[in-house]
PAGUKE-40634 format. One record per residue (C-alpha): residue in three letters; x, y, z; residue number from 1. Coordinates in steps of 0.1 Angstrom, whole numbers. Layout:
N
SITE   type    east   north      up   seq
SITE    ala       X       Y       Z   NUM
...
***
This chain:
402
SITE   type    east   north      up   seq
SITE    unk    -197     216    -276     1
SITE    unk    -206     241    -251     2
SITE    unk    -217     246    -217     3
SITE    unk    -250     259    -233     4
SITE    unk    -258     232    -254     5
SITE    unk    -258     203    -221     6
SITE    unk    -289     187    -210     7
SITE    unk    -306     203    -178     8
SITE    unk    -297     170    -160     9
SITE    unk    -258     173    -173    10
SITE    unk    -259     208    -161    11
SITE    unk    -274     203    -124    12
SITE    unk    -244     172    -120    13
SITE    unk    -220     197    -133    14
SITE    unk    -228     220    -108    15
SITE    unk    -234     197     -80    16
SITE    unk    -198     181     -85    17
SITE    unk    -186     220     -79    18
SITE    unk    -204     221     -46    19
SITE    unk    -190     187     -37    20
SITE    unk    -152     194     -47    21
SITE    unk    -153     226     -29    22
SITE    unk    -170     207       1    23
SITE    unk    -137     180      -3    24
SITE    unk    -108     203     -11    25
SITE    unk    -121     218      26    26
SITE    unk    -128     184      44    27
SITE    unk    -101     162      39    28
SITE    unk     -67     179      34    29
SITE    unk     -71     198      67    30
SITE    unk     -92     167      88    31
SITE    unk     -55     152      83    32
SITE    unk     -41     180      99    33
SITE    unk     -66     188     126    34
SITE    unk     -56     152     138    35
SITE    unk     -21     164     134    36
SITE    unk     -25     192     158    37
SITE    unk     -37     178     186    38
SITE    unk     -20     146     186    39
SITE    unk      12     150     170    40
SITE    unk      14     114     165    41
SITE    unk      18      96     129    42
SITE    unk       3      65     145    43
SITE    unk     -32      85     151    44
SITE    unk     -32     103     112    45
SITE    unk     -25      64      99    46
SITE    unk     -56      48     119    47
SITE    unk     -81      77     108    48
SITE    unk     -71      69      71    49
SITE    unk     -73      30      77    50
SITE    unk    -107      34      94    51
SITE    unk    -114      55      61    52
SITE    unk    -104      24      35    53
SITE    unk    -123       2      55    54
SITE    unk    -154      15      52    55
SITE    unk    -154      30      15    56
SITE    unk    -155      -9       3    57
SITE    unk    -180     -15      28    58
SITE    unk    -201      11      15    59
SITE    unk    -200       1     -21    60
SITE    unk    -209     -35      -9    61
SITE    unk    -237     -20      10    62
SITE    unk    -248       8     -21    63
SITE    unk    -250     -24     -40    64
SITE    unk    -277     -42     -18    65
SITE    unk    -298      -6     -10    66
SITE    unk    -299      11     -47    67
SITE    unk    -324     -12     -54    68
SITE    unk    -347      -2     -26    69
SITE    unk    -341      32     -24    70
SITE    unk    -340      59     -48    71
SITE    unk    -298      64     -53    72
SITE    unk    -302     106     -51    73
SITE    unk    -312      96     -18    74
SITE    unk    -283      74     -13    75
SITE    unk    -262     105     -29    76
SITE    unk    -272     125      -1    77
SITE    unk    -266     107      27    78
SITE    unk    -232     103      15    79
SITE    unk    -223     138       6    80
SITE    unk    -239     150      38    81
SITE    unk    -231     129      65    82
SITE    unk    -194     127      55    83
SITE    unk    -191     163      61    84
SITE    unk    -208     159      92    85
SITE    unk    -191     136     108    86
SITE    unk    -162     157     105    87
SITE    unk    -178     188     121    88
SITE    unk    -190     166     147    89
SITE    unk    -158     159     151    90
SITE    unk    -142     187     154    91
SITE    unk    -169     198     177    92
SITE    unk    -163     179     202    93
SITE    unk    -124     174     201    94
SITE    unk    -120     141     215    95
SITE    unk     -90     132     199    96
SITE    unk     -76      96     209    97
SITE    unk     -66      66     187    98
SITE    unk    -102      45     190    99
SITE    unk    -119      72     182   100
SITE    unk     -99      88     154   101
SITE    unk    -103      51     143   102
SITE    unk    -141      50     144   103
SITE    unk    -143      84     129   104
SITE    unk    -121      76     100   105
SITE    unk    -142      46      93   106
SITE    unk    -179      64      93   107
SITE    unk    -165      87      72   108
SITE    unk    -149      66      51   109
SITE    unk    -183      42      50   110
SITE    unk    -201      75      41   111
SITE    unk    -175      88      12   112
SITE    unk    -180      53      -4   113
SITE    unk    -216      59      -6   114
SITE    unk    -213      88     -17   115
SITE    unk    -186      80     -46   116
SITE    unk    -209      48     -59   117
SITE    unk    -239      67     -68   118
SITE    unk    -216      98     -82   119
SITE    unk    -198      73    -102   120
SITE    unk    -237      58    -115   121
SITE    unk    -254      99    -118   122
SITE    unk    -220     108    -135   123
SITE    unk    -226      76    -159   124
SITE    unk    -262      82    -166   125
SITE    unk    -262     125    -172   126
SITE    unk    -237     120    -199   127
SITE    unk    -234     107    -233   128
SITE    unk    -212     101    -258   129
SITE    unk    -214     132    -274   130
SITE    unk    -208     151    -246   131
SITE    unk    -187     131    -224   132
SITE    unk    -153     145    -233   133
SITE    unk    -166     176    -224   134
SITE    unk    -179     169    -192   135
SITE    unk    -151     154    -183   136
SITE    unk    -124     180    -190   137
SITE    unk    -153     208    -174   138
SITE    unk    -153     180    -141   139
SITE    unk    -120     182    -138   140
SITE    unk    -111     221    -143   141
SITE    unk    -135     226    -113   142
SITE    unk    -114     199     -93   143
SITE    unk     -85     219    -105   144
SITE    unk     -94     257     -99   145
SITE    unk    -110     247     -63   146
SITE    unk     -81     223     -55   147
SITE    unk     -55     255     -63   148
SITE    unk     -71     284     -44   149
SITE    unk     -92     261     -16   150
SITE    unk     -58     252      -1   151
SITE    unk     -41     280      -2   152
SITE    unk     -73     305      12   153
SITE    unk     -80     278      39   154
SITE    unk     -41     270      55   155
SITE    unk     -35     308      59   156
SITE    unk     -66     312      72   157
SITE    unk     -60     291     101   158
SITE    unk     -26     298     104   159
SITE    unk     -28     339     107   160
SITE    unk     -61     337     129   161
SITE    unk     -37     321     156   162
SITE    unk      -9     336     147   163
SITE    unk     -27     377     153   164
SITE    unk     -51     360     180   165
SITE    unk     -87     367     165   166
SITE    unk     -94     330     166   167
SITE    unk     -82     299     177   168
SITE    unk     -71     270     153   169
SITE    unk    -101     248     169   170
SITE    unk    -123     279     163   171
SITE    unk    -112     278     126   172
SITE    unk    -113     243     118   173
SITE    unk    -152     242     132   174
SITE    unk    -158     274     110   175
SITE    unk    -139     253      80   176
SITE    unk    -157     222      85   177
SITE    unk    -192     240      91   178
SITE    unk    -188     253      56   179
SITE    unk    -177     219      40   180
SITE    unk    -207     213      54   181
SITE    unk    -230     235      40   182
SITE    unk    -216     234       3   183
SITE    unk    -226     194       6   184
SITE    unk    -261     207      12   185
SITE    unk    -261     225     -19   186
SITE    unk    -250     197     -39   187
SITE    unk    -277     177     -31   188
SITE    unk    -301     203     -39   189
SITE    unk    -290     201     -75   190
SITE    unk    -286     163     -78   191
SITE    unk    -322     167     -71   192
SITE    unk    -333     191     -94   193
SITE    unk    -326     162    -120   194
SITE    unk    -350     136    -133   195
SITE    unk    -321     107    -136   196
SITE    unk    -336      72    -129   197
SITE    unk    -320      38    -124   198
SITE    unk    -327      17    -154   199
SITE    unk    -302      -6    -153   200
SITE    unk    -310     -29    -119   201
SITE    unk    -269     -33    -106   202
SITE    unk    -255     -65     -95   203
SITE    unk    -232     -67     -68   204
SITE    unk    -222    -101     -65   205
SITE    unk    -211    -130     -91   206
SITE    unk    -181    -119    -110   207
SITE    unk    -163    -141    -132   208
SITE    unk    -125    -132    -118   209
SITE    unk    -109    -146    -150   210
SITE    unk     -65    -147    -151   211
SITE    unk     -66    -112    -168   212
SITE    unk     -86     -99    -141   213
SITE    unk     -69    -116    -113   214
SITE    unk     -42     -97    -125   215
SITE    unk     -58     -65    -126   216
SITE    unk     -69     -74     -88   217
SITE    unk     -29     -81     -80   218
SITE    unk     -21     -49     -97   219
SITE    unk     -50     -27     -77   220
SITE    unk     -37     -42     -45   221
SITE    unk       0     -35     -48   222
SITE    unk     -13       2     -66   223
SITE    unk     -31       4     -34   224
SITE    unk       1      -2     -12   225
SITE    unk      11      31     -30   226
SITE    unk     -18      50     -31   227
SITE    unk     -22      47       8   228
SITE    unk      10      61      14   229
SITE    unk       7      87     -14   230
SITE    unk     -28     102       2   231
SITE    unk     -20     112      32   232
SITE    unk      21     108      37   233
SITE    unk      32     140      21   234
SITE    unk       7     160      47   235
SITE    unk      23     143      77   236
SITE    unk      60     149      64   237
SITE    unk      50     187      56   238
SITE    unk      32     190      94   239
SITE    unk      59     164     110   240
SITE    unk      91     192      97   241
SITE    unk      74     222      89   242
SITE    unk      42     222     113   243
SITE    unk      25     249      98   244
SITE    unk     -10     242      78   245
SITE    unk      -5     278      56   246
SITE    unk      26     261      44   247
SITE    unk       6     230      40   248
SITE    unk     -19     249      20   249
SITE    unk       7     264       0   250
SITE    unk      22     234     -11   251
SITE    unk     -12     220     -18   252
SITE    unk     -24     244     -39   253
SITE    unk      12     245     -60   254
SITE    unk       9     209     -68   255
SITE    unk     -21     213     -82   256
SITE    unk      -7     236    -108   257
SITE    unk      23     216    -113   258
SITE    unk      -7     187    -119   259
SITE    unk     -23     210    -143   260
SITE    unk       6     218    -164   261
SITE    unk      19     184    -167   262
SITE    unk     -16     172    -177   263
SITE    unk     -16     192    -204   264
SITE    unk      21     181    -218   265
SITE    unk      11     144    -214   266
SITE    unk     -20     147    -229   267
SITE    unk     -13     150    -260   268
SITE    unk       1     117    -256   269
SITE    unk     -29      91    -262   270
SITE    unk     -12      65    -287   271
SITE    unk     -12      32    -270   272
SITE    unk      28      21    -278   273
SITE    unk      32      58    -258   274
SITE    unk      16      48    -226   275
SITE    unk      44      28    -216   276
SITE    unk      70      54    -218   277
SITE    unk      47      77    -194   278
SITE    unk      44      43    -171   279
SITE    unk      82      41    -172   280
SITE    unk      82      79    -164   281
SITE    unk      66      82    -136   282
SITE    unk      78      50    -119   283
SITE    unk     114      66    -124   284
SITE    unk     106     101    -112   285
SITE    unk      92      90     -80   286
SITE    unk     123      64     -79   287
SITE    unk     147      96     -82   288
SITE    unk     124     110     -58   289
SITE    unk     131      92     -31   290
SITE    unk     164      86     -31   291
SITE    unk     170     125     -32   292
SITE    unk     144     124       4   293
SITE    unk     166      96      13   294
SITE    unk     199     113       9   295
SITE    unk     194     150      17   296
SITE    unk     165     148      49   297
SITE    unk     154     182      53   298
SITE    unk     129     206      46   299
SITE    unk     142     216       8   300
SITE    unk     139     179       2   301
SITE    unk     106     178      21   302
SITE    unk      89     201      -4   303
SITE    unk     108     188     -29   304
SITE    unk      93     154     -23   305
SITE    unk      60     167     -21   306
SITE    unk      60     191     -56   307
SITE    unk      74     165     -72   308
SITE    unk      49     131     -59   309
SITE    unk      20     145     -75   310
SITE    unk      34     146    -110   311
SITE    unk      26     104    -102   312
SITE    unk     -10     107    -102   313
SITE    unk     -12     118    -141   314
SITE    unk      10     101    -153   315
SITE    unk      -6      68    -141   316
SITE    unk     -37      79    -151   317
SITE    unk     -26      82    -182   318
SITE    unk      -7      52    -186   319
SITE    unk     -29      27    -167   320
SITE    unk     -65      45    -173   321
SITE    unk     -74      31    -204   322
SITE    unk     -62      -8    -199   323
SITE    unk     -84      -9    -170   324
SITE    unk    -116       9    -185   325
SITE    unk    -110     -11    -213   326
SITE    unk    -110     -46    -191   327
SITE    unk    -145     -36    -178   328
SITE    unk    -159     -26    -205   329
SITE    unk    -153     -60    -221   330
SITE    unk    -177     -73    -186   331
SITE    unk    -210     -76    -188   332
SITE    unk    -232     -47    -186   333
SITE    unk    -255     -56    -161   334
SITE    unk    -224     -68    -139   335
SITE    unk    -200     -38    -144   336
SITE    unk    -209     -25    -112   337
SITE    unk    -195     -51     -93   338
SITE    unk    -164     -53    -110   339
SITE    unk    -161     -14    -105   340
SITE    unk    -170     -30     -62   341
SITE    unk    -144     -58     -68   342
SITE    unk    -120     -31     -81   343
SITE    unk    -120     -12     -55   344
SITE    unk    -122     -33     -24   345
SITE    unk     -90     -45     -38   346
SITE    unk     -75      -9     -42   347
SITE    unk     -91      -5      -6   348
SITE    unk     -70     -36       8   349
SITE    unk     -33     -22      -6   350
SITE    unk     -39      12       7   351
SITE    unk     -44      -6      43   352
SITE    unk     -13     -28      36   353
SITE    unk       6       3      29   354
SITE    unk      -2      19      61   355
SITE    unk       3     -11      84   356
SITE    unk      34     -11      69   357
SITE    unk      41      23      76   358
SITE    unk      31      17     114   359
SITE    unk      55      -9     115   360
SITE    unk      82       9     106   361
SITE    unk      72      36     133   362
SITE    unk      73      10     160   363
SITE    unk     100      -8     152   364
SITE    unk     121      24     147   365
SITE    unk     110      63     154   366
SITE    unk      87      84     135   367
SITE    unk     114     102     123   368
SITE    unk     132      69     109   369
SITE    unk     105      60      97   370
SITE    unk      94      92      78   371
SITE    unk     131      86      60   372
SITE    unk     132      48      49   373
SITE    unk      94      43      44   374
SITE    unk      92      56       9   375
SITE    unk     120      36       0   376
SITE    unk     105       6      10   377
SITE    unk      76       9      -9   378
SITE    unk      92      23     -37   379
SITE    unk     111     -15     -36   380
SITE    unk      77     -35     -32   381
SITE    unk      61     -14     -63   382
SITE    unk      90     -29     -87   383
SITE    unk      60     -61     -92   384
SITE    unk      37     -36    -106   385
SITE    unk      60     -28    -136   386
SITE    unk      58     -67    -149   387
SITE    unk      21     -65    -141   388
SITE    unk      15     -36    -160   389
SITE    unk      38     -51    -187   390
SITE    unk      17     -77    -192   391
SITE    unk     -15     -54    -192   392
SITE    unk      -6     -31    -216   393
SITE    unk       3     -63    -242   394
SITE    unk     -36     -77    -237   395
SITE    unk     -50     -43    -241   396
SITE    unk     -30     -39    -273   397
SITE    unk     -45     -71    -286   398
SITE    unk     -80     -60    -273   399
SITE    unk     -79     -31    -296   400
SITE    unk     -68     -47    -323   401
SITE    unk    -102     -72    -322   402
***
């Protein structure tokens, strides 16, 4: 297969999802530290990313009732461009205060989600089977290239502006979030130029939560607890110690390597009695992880700690991917959707857990107490998810087997 040989329609989503991960790798990595930088407060980053995880849920909920009305490249659109804009509005006008940075967080996050729902569906419907594997690995090598240079280009760029006085910082993060902007634009134009239609009319509403996927809703939840932390803790540690968004950018755009070459060990590994040594891998790795943050509370350990994080992401992928594409696929057609909804919403709920119990922590103790012991108290409420997972793997074993 070759990029040649792809439908018109799979070739116009291809190069819309390019427009839209360099739009991303611009928007959210340094949103995070534009908060940062002009509040210098944990408490403010954690309410912009809980206003965020409300509203993506919301937004699928929402998709769910309007796709059938309206025509979802429309949908697509609104999503992709007003997510941007919000954040250039945002940085516009620099009113930076906790209610605020709440109700910003959540009208982007309400935008994202419609956004990611109808990507998920155009994604779904301008592929096949024969060319699905191939899409997928071109998807993510554009997630991957942008994700290393995007970084790296953008957290000098604002760093040496201020540092040699042609710009300010605000100057550069309205020039940064103006072009975020603008590449959404141009990924709509493309989503456009296809002639995908909905065929399949979505519910939203309905599911039959059966024990296996109460389970999976258990396991998305206290996944979620992780993932919150995950998404936006390393930035605050790395602007909290090192307070420098080129060093931010730096680190961003070398995790994404180390992502890239540990993808490629691991995925050779797609035997089913594997998976759960890659589970156990990366459960232990971020284990060791934080007990060497824990111990040795500095900046080596710092970037350490961030370097080392990612190498989770993969390997869960890996190891939990397939057991959960393989519990929807064994839904109903016309209800998949809403299981995709249910799925997330759950995911959505642990990620808000996770930070509330990260605020907690902060106001009990100090930021800087709490930028210590935090990982390790979630690293001790994740030790559930290894007998969930347990039991997961044995039913999708049995699943493959029928």
């Amino acid at each position: 297969m070759t990029f040649a040989e792809l439908s018109n329609n799979t070739k116009n989503t291809l190069y819309s999802i390019f427009f839209s991960e360099a739009s991303k790798a611009l928007v959210y990595i340094f949103i995070n530290a534009f908060i940062w930088t002009k509040t210098n407060s944990s408490i403010s980053l954690m309410l912009y990313n809980i206003g965020l995880f409300i509203g993506l849920p919301i937004a699928f909920y929402i998709n769910g009732l309007l796709v059938n009305k309206i025509n979802f490249k429309y949908l697509y659109g609104v999503g992709i461009l007003c997510k941007s804009l919000i954040n250039l509005i945002f940085v516009i006008l620099g009113i930076v205060n906790n209610p605020v940075i709440l109700v910003f967080g959540l009208i982007y996050g309400f935008f994202n989600g419609l956004f990611w729902a109808n990507r998920n569906y155009i994604t779904l419907k301008s592929t096949n089977k024969n060319n699905r594997v191939f899409f997928t690995s071109t998807e993510y090598n554009i997630e991957t290239i942008l994700s290393l240079f995007i970084p790296l280009l953008i957290g000098w760029f604002i760093t040496l502006g201020a540092k040699y006085e042609v710009y300010s910082k605000d100057f550069a993060y309205i020039i940064i979030m103006f072009i975020g902007f603008i590449l959404a634009a141009i990924s709509i134009k493309f989503i456009f130029q296809t002639d995908l239609e909905l065929k399949l009319r979505p519910k939203y509403l309905g599911i039959k939560a059966e024990t296996d996927w109460q389970i999976i809703r258990m396991y998305r939840i206290l996944r979620g607890i992780f993932d919150g932390f995950v998404m936006f803790f390393p930035t605050l540690i790395i602007l909290y110690f090192l307070k420098e968004e080129g060093i931010l950018g730096t680190l961003e755009s070398a995790s994404t390597l180390l992502i890239v070459v540990l993808t490629f060990l691991i995925g050779k590994a797609n035997k089913i009695e594997q998976r759960h040594k890659i589970y156990a891998a990366q459960a232990g790795m971020f284990i060791l992880d934080t007990i060497f943050l824990l111990i040795f509370f500095n900046p080596v350990s710092i970037i350490l700690f961030k370097l080392i994080i990612v190498i989770n992401k993969p390997f869960h992928a890996i190891a939990f991917g397939p057991i959960y594409m393989n519990s929807i696929d064994k839904k109903p057609e016309y209800n998949s959707f809403a299981y995709i909804a249910d799925s997330e919403l759950m995911l959505n709920i642990g990620r808000i857990i996770g930070i509330l119990i990260i605020i907690l922590v902060i106001l009990f103790t100090n930021e800087r107490s709490a930028l210590r012991y935090a990982p390790a108290l979630l690293t001790i409420m994740q030790i559930p998810l290894i007998f969930l997972y347990v039991h997961l793997n044995r039913k999708y074993r049995s699943l493959l087997v029928d």
